[in-house]
N, C-alpha and C positions, 0 to 999 in steps of 0.2 A: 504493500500500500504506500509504504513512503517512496517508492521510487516512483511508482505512479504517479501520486503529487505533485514530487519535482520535475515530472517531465510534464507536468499539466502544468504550474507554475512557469515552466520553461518556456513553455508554447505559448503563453498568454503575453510573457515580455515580448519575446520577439515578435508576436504578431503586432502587437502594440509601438515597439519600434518602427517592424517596416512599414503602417500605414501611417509615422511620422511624413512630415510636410517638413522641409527645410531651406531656406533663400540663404545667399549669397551674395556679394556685392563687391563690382570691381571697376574700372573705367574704363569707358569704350571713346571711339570719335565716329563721328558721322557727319554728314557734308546734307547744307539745305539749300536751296536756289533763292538768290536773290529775287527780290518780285521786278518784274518787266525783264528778265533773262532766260533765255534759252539754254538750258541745259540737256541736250538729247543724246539717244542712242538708235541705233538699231544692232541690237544684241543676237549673239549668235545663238544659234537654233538649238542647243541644250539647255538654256536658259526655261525656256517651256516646259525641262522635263520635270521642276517641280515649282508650286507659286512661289513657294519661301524665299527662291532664290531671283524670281521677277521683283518677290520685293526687296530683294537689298539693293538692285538697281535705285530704286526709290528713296528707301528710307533709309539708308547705310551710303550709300554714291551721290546721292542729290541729283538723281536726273528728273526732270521733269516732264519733260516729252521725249516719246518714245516711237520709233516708225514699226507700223505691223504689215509684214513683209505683204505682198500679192496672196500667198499661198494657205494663209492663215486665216482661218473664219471667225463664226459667230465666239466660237468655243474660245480660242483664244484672245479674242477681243473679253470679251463675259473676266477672261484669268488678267488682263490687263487692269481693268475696272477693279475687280476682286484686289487685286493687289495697292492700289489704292491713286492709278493714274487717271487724271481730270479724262473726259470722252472727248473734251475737245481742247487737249494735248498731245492726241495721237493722229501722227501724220500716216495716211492710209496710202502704201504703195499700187500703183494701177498700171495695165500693159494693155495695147490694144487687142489683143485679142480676148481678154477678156474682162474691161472695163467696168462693165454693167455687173457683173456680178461681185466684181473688187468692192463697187461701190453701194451694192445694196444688200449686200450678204452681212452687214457689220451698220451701225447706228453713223451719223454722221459725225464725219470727224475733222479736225481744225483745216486741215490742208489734204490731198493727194499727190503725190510724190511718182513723178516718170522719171526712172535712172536712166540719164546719158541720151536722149533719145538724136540730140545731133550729130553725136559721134558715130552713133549706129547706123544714121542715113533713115530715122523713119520717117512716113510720108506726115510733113508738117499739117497738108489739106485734111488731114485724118482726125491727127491729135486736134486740129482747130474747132472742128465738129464735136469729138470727143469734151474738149474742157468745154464746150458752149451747154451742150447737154448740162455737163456736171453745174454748171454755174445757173444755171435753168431752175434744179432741182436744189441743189443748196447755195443760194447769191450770195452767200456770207462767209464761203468755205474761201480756201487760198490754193491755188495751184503751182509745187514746185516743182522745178527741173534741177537736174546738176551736169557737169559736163566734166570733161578733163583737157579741153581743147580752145581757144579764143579764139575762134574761126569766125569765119560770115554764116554760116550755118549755125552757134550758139546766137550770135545777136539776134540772127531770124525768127529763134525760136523763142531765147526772154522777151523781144519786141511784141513778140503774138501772141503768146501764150502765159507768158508764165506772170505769178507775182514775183516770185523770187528763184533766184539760182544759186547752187551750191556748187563746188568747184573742190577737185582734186583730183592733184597729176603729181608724177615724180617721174615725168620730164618737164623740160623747160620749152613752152613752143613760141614760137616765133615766126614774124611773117616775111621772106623773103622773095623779092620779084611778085607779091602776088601769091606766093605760094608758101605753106603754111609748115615748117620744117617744127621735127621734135629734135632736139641738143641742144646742151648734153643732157645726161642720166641727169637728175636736179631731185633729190627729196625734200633740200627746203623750200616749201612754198611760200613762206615771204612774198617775194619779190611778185610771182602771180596773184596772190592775194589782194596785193599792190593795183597791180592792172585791173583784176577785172572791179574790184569799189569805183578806179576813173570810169571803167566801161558801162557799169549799170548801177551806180551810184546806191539807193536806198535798196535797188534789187539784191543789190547782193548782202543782207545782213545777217545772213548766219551761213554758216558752211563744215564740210568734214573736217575732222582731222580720224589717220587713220591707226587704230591700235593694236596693227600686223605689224605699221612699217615706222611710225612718228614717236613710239616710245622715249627716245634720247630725245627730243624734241617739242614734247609738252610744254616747257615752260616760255620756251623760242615762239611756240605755234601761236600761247593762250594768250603773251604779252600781247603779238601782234594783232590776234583779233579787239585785246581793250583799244591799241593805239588806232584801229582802223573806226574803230565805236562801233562794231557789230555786237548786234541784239543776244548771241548764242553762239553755239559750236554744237557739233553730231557727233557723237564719240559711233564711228562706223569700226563693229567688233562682231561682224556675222563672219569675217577671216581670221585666224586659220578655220578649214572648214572643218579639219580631223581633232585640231584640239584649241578648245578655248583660251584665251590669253586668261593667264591666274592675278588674285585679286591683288596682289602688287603694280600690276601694271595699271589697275583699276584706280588703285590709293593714289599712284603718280600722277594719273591724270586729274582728278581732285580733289589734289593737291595743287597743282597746278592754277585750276579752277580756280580755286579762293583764291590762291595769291594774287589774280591778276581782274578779282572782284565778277566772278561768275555766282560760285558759290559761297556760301561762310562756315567755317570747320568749326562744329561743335562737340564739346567735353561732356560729358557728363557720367553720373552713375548708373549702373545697369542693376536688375533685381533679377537676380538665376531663383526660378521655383521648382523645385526637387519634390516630388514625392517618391519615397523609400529608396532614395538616390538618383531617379531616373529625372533628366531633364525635362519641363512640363512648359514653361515659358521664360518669357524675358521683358523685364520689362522698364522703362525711363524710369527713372527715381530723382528726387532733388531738385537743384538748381542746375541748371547745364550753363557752361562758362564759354567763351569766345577764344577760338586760337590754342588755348593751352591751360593746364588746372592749374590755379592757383598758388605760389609758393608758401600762403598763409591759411590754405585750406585746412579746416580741421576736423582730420580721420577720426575724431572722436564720434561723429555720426554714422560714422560706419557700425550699425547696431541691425539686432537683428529683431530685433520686438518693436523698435516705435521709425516706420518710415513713411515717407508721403509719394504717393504714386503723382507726380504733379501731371499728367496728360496721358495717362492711360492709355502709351502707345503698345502694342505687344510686337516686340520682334520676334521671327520663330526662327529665324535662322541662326 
């Protein structure tokens, strides 16, 4: 009998333990977008494979707008929302062949996005009909293009079609005799960035930078869009197509962000909820500070009985 006891005693603590709840508190940083700035992406296609991680694009990186490819529906528009981006912050990609279904398979969204269509040689009579349609049914949407080329065929198509153009090349082109040469290899684009603001002046106010190839070049890129006074930048991260860029390369870029007033890097405490050890959420605690914690902060709040959830955000990731 007494051994019974103590294994019934036994069994009562531990049960008692493991449906103990236990938090945690450490610092984290997260990056938020200035208001009238553009911070976007079009994020590579594993990004999908779970929400948690559409929302650290958001609420961990500061992106604010987000492009959802051609290919992606109702479903992933709904995981966009879900995760917590504005519906008319997502610039909605469209192809002539199949337009109409880009545009009414998914809610309306702030702009429609045709990648490169001057470079590719499509028929401009096409897309003119196409954006009229879309501006038919939403007059309040925006229509962008992007190029990698300053051709007479890109002016034709910002002059007609587009509100705005987005641009990126790592060559350097230029117009020679009438004819329109790539040299040399160029991955800083400064200098084009330069040209096309003279070429389409307010057209041009936000553009890619890319996070295959601009790595070393963040803070070169993000200056020069504060000095040019463009609205944003597209962190363009659907390449490599086998393996996604990891989140260092992430932190670089906004990092970069803030220093050159994109975004502003915030501090604060995080609250880990455990039950019987297993991770359950996460959540904002405290005062969150600007740039860096304080050298007078004082860890004596670091308690685990009396904290304040000041905005009830939950990160899951």
């Amino acid at each position: 009998m007494k051994v019974f006891g103590l294994m019934f005693i036994y069994l009562c603590i531990s049960s008692i333990l493991l449906s103990q709840t236990s938090v945690e508190f450490q610092w984290t940083n997260y990056y938020e977008p200035i208001e009238n700035k553009i911070v976007g992406i079009w994020p590579h296609n594993d990004r999908y494979l779970d929400i948690s991680r559409i929302k650290e694009l958001k609420h961990r990186w500061g992106f604010n707008n987000i492009l959802l490819a051609r290919n992606r529906g109702q479903v992933f528009y709904d995981m966009l929302i879900d995760a917590g981006f504005d519906s008319l912050k997502i610039m909605r990609q469209i192809r002539q062949d199949s337009y109409q279904e880009n545009v009414e398979s998914i809610p309306q969204t702030w702009a429609y996005y045709i990648d490169e269509p001057a470079d590719k040689r499509e028929n401009l009579t096409v897309w003119g009909n196409i954006t009229e349609w879309i501006k038919n049914k939403y007059p309040n949407t925006k229509i962008v293009i992007s190029g990698y080329k300053r051709d007479s065929f890109l002016k034709d198509y910002v002059n007609t079609i587009a509100d705005y153009v987005m641009f990126s090349s790592y060559k350097h082109w230029w117009e020679f005799l009438g004819i329109w040469i790539a040299w040399p290899e160029n991955p800083d684009q400064r200098s084009d960035w330069s040209d096309m603001k003279n070429l389409f002046g307010n057209k041009f106010s936000f553009t890619w930078i890319g996070a295959h190839r601009d790595l070393s070049e963040y803070n070169d890129l993000l200056a020069k869009a504060k000095a040019l006074q463009l609205s944003g930048v597209y962190l363009y991260q659907l390449q490599p197509a086998d393996d996604e860029v990891n989140d260092s390369n992430l932190e670089s870029f906004s990092n970069a962000a803030s220093k050159y007033g994109f975004t502003n890097k915030q501090y604060q405490q995080v609250r880990d909820l455990y039950n019987a050890g297993v991770f359950v959420n996460r959540k904002l605690v405290g005062p969150k500070y600007l740039s860096s914690i304080p050298n007078t902060f004082d860890h004596s709040i670091l308690t685990f009985e009396n904290y304040t959830v000041t905005n009830n955000r939950i990160e899951d990731y």
